[in-house]
mmCIF file of the C-alpha atoms, coordinates in Angstrom:
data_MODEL
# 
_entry.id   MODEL 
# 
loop_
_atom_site.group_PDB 
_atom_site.id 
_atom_site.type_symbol 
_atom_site.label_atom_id 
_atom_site.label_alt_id 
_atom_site.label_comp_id 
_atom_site.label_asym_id 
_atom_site.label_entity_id 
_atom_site.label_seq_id 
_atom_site.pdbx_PDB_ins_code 
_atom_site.Cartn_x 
_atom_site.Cartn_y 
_atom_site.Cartn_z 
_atom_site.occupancy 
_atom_site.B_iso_or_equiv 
_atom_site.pdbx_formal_charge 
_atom_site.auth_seq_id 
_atom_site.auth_comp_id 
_atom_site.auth_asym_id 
_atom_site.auth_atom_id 
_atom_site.pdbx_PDB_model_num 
ATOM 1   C CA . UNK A 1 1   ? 130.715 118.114 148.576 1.00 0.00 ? 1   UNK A CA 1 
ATOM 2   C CA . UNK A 1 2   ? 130.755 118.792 144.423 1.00 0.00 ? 2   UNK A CA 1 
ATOM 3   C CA . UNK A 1 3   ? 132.319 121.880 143.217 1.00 0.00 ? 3   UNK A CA 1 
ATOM 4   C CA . UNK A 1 4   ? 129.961 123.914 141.406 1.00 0.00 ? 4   UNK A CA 1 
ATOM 5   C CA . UNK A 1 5   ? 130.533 125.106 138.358 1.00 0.00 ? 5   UNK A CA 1 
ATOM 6   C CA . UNK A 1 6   ? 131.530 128.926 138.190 1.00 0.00 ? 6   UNK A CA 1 
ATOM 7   C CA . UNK A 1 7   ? 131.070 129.375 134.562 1.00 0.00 ? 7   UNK A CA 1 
ATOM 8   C CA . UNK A 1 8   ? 128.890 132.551 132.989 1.00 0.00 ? 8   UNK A CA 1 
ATOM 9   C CA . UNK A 1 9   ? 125.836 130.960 130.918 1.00 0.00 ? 9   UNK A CA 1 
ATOM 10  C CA . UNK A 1 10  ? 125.996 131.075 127.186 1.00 0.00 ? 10  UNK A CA 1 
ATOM 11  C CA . UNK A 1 11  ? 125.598 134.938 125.798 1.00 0.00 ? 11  UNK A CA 1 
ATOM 12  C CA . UNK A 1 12  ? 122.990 135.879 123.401 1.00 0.00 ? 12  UNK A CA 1 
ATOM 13  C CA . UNK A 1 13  ? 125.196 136.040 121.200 1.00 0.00 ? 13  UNK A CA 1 
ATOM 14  C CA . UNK A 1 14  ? 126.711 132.750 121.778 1.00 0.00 ? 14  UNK A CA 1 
ATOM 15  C CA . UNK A 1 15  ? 123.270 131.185 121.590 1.00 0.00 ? 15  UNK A CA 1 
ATOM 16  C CA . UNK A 1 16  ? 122.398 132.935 117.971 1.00 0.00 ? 16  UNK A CA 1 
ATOM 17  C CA . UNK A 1 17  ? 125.581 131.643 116.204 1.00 0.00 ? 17  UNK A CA 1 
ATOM 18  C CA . UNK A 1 18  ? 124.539 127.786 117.828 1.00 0.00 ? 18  UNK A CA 1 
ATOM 19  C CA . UNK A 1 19  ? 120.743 128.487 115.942 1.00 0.00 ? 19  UNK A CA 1 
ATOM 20  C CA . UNK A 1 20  ? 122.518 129.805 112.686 1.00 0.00 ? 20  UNK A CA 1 
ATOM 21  C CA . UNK A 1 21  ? 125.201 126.964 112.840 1.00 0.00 ? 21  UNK A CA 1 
ATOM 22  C CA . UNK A 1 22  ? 121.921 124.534 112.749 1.00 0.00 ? 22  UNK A CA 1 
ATOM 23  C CA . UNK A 1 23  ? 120.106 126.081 109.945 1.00 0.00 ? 23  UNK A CA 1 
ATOM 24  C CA . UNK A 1 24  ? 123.146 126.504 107.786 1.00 0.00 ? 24  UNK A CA 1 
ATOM 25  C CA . UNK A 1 25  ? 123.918 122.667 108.234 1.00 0.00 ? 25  UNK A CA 1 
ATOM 26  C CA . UNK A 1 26  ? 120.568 121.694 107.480 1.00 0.00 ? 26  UNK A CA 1 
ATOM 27  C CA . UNK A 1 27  ? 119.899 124.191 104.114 1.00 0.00 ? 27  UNK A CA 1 
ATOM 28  C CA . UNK A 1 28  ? 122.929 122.854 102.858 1.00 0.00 ? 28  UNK A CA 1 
ATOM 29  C CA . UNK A 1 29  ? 122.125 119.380 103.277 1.00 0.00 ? 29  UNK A CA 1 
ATOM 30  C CA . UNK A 1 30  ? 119.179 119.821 101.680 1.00 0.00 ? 30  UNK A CA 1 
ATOM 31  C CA . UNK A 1 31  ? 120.817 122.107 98.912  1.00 0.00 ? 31  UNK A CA 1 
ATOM 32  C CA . UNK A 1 32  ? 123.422 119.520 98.250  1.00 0.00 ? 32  UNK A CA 1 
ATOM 33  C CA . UNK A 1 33  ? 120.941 116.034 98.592  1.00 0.00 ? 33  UNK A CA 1 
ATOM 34  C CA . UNK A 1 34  ? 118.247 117.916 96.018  1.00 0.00 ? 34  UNK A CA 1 
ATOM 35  C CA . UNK A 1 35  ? 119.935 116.895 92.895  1.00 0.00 ? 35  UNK A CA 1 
ATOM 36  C CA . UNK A 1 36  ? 121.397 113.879 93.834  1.00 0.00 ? 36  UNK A CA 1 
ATOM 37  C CA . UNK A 1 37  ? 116.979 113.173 95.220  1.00 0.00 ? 37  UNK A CA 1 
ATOM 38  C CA . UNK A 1 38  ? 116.197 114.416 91.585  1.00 0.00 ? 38  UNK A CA 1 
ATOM 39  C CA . UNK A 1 39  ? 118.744 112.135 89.879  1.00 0.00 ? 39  UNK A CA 1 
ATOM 40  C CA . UNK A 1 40  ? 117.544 109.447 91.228  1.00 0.00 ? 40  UNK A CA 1 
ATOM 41  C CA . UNK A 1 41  ? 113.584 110.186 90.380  1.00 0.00 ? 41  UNK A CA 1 
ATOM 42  C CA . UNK A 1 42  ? 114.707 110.230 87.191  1.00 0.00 ? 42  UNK A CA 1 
ATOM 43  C CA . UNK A 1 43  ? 115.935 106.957 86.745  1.00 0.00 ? 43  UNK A CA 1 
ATOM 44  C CA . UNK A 1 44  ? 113.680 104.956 88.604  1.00 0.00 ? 44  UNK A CA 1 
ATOM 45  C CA . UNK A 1 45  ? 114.429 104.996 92.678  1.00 0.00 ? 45  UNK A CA 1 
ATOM 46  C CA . UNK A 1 46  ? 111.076 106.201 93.507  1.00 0.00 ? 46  UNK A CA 1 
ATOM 47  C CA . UNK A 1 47  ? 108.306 104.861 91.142  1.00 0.00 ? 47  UNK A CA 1 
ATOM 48  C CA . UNK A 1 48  ? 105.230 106.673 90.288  1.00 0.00 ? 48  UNK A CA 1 
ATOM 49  C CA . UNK A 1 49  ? 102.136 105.314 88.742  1.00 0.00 ? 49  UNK A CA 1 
ATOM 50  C CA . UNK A 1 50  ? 100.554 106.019 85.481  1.00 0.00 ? 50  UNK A CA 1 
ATOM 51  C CA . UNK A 1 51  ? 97.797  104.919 83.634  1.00 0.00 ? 51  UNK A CA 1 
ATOM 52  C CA . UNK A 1 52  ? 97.396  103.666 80.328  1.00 0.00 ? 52  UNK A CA 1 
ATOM 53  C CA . UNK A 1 53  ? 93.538  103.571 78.423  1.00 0.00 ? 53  UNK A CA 1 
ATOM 54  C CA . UNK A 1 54  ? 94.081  102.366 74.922  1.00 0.00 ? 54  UNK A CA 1 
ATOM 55  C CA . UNK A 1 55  ? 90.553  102.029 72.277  1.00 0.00 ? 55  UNK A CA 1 
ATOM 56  C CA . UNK A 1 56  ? 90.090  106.055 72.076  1.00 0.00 ? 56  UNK A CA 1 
ATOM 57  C CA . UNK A 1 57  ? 90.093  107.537 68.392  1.00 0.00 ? 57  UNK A CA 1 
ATOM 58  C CA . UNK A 1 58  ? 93.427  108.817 67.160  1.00 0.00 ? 58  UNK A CA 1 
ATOM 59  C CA . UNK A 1 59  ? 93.824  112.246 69.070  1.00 0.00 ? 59  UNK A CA 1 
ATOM 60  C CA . UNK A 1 60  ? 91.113  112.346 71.092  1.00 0.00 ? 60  UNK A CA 1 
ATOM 61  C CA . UNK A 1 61  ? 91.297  114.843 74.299  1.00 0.00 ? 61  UNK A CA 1 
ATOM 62  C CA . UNK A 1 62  ? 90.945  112.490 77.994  1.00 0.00 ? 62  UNK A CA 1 
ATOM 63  C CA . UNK A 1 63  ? 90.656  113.515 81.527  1.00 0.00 ? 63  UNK A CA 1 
ATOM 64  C CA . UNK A 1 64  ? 90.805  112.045 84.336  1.00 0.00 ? 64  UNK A CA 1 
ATOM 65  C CA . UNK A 1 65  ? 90.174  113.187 88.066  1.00 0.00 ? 65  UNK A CA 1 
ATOM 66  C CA . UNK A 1 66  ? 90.505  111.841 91.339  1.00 0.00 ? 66  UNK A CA 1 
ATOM 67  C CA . UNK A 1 67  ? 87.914  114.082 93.458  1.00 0.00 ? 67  UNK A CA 1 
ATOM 68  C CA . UNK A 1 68  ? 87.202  111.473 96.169  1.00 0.00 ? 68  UNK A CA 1 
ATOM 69  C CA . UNK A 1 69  ? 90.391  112.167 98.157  1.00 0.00 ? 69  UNK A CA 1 
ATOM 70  C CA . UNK A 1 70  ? 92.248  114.640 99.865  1.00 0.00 ? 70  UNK A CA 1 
ATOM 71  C CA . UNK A 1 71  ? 93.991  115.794 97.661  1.00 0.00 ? 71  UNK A CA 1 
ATOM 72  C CA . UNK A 1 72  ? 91.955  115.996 94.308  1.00 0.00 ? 72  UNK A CA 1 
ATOM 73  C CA . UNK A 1 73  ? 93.422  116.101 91.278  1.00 0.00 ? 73  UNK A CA 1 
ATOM 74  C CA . UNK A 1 74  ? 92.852  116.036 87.520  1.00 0.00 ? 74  UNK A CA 1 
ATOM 75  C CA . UNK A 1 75  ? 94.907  115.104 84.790  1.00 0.00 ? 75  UNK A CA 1 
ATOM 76  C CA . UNK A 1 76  ? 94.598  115.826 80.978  1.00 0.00 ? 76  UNK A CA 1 
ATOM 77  C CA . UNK A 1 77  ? 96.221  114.181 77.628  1.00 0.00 ? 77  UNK A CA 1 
ATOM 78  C CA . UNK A 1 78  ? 95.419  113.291 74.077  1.00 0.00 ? 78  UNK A CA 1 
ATOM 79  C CA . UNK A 1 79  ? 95.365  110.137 72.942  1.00 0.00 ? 79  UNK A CA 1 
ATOM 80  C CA . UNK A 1 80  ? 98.524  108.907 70.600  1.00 0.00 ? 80  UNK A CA 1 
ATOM 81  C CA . UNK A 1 81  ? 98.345  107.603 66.804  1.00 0.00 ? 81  UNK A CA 1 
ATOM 82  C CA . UNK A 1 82  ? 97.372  103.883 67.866  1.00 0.00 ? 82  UNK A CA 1 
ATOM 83  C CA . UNK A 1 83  ? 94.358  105.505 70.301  1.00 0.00 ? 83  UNK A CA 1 
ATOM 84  C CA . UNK A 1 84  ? 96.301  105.072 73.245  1.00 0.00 ? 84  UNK A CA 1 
ATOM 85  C CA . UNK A 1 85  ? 96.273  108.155 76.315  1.00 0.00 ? 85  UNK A CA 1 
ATOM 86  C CA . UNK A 1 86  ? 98.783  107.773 78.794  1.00 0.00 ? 86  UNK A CA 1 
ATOM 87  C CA . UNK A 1 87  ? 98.417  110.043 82.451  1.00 0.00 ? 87  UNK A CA 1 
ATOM 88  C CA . UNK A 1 88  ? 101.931 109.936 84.399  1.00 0.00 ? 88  UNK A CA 1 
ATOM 89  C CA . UNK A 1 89  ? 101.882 111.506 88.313  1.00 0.00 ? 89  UNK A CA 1 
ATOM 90  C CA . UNK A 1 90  ? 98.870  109.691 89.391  1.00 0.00 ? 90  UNK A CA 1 
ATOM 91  C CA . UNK A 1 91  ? 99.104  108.689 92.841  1.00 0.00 ? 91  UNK A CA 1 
ATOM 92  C CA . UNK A 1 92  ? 96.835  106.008 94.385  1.00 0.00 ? 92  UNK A CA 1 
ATOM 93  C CA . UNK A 1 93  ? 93.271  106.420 95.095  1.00 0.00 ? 93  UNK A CA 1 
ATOM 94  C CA . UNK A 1 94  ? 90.400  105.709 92.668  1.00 0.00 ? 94  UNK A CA 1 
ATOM 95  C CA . UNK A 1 95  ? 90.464  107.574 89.651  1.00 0.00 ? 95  UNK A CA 1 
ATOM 96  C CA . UNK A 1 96  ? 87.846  108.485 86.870  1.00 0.00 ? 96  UNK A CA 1 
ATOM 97  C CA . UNK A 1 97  ? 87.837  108.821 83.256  1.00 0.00 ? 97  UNK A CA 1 
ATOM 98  C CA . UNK A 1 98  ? 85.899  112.756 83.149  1.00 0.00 ? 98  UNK A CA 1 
ATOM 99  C CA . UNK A 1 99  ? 86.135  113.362 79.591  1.00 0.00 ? 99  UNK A CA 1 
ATOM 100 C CA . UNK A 1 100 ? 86.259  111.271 76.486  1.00 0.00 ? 100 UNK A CA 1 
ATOM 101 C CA . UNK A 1 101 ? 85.516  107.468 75.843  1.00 0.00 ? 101 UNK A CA 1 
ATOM 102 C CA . UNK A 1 102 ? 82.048  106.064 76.349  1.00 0.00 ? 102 UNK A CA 1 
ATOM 103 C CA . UNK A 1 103 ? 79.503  106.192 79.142  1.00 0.00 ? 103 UNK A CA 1 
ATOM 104 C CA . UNK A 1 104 ? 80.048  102.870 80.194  1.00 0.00 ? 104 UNK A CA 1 
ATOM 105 C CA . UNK A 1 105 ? 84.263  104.224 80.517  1.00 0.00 ? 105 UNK A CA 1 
ATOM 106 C CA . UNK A 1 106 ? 83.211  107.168 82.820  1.00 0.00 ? 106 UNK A CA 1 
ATOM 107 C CA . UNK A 1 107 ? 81.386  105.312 84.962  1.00 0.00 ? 107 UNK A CA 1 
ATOM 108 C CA . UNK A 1 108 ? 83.989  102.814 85.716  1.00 0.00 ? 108 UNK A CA 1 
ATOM 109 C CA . UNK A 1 109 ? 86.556  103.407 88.128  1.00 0.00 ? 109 UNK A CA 1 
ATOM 110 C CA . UNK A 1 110 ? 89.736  102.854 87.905  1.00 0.00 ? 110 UNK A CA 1 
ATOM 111 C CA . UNK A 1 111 ? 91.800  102.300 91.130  1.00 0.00 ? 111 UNK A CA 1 
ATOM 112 C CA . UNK A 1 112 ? 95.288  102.669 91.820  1.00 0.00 ? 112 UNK A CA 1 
ATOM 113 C CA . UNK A 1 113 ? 96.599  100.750 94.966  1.00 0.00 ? 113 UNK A CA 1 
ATOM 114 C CA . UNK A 1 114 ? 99.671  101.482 96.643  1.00 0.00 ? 114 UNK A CA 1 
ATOM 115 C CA . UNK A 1 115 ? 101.652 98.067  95.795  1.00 0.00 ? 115 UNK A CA 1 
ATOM 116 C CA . UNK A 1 116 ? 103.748 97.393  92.840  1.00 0.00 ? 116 UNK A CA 1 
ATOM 117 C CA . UNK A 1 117 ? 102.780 95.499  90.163  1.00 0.00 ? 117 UNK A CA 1 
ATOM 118 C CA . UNK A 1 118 ? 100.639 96.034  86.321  1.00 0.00 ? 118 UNK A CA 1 
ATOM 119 C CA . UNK A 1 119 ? 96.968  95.818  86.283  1.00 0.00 ? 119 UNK A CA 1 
ATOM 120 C CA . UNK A 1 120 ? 94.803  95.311  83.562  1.00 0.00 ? 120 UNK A CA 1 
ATOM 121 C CA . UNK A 1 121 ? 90.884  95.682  83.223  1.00 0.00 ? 121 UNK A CA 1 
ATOM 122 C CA . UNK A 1 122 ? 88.327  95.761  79.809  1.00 0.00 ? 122 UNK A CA 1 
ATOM 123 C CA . UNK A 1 123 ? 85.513  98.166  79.646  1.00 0.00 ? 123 UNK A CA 1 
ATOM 124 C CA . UNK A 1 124 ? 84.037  97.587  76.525  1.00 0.00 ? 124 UNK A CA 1 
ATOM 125 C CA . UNK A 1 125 ? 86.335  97.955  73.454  1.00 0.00 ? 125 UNK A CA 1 
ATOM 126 C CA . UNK A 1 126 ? 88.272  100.024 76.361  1.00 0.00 ? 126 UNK A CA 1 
ATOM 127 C CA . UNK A 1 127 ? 91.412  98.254  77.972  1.00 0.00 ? 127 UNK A CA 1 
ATOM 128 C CA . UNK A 1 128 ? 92.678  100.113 81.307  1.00 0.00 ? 128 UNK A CA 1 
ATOM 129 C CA . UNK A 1 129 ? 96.207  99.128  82.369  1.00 0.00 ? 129 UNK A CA 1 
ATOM 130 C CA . UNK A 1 130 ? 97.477  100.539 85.981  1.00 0.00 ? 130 UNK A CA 1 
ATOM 131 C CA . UNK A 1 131 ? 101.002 100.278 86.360  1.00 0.00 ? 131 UNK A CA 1 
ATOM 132 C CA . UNK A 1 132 ? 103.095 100.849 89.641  1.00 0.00 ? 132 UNK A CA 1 
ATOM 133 C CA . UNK A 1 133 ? 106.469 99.799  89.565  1.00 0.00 ? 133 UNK A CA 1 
ATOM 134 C CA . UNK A 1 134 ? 110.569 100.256 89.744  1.00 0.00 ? 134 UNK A CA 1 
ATOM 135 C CA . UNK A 1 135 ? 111.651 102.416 86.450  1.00 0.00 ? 135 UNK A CA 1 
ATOM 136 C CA . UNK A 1 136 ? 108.125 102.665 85.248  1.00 0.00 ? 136 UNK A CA 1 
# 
């Protein structure tokens, strides 16, 4: 027949420090991995797409919004010198131009998918370029 084991069960005690060893592990994982995470955003390790619309006038205020998902979102900028607005942090989904350009822009949508690559499409006097890609 097996001996049985005499021992007293874990305290309360016992048992908090175990749950407090845990959390402190895992915080400072996470504190330490954060800027290395960050670091590597920054240069390129986990691409996120932007748009570029180029045929606007020189400073001309754009919007875009993605209201057709679950998470909607909107994005703002003025276009550069050459008539060029640029949106960064634009996930995938189907986006549309809300403010500025011409009818015929706004009702166009412009969709984002979730592969790499550049993307290019004419509206008008419009060009819309998607791109989604390593270090863009």
């Amino acid at each position: 027949m097996p001996e049985r084991n005499n021992e007293d069960p874990p305290s309360q005690f016992h048992l908090f420090l175990a749950r407090l060893l845990v959390v402190v592990v895992f915080t400072s994982a996470f504190i330490i991995s954060w800027p290395v995470f960050e670091k590597m955003r920054e240069r390129g390790w986990f691409p996120e797409p932007r748009i570029e619309i180029s045929g606007f006038e020189p400073k001309e205020s754009v919007a875009i919004e993605r209201h057709y998902s679950f998470v909607p979102a909107r994005r703002e900028t003025q276009a550069d010198k050459s008539g060029r607005a640029v949106f960064y942090k634009t996930g995938p989904g189907k986006w549309r131009v809300v403010k500025g350009g011409t009818e015929e822009l706004r009702n166009t949508t412009i969709f984002i998918p979730d592969r790499h690559g550049v993307f290019t499409k004419k509206v008008g006097t419009f060009e819309i370029t998607t791109i989604f890609r390593q270090g863009s």
